[in-house]
C-alpha positions as CSV (number, residue, x, y, z in Angstrom):
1,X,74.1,120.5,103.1
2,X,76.5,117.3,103.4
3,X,80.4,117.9,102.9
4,X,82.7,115.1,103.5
5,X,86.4,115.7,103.5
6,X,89.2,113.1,102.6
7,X,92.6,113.5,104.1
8,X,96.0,111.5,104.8
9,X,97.3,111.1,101.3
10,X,100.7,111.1,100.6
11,X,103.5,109.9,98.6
12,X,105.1,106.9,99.7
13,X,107.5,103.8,98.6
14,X,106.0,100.6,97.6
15,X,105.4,98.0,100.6
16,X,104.5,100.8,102.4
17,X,100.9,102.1,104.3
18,X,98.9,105.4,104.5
19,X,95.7,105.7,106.4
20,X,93.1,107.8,104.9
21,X,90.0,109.3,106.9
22,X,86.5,110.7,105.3
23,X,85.0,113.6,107.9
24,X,81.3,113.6,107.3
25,X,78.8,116.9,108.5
26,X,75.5,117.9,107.4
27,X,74.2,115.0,107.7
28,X,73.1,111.9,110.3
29,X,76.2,109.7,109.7
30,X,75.2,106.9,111.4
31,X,73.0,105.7,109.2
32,X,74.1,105.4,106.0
33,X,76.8,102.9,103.6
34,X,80.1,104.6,103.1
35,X,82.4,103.8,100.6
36,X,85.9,104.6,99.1
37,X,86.7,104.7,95.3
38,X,89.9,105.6,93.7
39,X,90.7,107.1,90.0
40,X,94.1,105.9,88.7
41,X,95.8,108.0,86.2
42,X,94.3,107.2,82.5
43,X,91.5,105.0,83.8
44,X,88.2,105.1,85.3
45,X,87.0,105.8,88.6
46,X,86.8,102.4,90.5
47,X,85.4,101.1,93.6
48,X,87.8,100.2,96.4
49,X,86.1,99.5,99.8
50,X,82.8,100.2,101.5
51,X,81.2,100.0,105.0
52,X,77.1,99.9,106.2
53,X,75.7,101.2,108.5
54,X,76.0,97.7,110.7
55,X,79.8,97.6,110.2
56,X,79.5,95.6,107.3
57,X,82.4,95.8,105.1
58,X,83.4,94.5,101.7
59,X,86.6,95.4,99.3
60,X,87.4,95.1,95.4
61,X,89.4,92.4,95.0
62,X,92.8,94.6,94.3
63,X,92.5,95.3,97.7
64,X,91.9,92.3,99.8
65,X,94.0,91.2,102.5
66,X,95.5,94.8,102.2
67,X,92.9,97.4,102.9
68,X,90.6,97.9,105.9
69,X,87.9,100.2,106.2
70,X,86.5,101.4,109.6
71,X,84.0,103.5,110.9
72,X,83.7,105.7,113.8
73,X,79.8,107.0,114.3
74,X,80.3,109.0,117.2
75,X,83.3,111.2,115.0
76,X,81.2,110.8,111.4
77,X,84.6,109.7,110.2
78,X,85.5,106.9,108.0
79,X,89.0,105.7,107.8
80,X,91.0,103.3,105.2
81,X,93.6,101.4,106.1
82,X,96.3,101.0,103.4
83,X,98.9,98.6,104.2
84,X,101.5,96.7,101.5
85,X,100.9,99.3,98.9
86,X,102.0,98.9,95.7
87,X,102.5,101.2,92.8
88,X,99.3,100.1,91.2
89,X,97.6,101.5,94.1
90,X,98.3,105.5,92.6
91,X,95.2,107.2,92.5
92,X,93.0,110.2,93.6
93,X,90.8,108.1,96.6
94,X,87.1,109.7,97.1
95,X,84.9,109.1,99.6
96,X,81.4,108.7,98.9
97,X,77.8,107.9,100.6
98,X,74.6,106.4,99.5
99,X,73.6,109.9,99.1
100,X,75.4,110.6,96.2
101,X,77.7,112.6,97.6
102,X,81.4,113.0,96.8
103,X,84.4,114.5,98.9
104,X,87.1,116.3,96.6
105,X,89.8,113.2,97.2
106,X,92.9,113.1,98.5
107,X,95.9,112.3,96.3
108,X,98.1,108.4,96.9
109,X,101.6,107.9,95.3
110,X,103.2,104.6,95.5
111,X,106.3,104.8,94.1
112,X,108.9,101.7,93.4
């Protein structure tokens, strides 16, 4: 049974940066695309940054330049970077694989 597990959310002032990790088990990590989305209040689940299994990595445009996403195999873990954030950034960030598989998020707050 796969689980993953998002933590390192927080509140924090605009300009500021939180790094989020993903904790994968149940499954052979190594091998498969991972990716973050976020939900912002009153709008629709959107997709923020994603990595393959090759360390390929590619980013919504809102996040360019600001985000970084990482993986570490040998820990199943998968990490975003969040630096400059701004209050447009609010959100409930999930991580997900190619699986299908969601984790239960981890809450942002960017505040002004």
């Amino acid at each position: 049974q796969v689980h993953l597990m998002e933590s390192g959310g927080g509140l924090v002032q605009a300009g500021g940066s939180l790094r989020l990790s993903c904790v994968a088990s149940g499954r052979t990590f190594t091998f498969y695309k991972m990716n973050w989305y976020r939900r912002a209040p009153g709008k629709q689940r959107e997709f923020v940054a994603g990595i393959n299994s090759g360390g390929a990595t590619m980013y919504a445009d809102s996040v360019k330049g600001r985000f970084t996403v990482s993986r570490d195999n040998a820990a199943n873990t998968v990490s975003l970077q969040m630096d400059s954030l701004q209050p447009d950034d609010t959100g409930a960030y999930f991580c997900t694989d190619e699986g299908g598989h969601w984790g239960q998020g981890t809450q942002v707050t960017v505040s002004s």
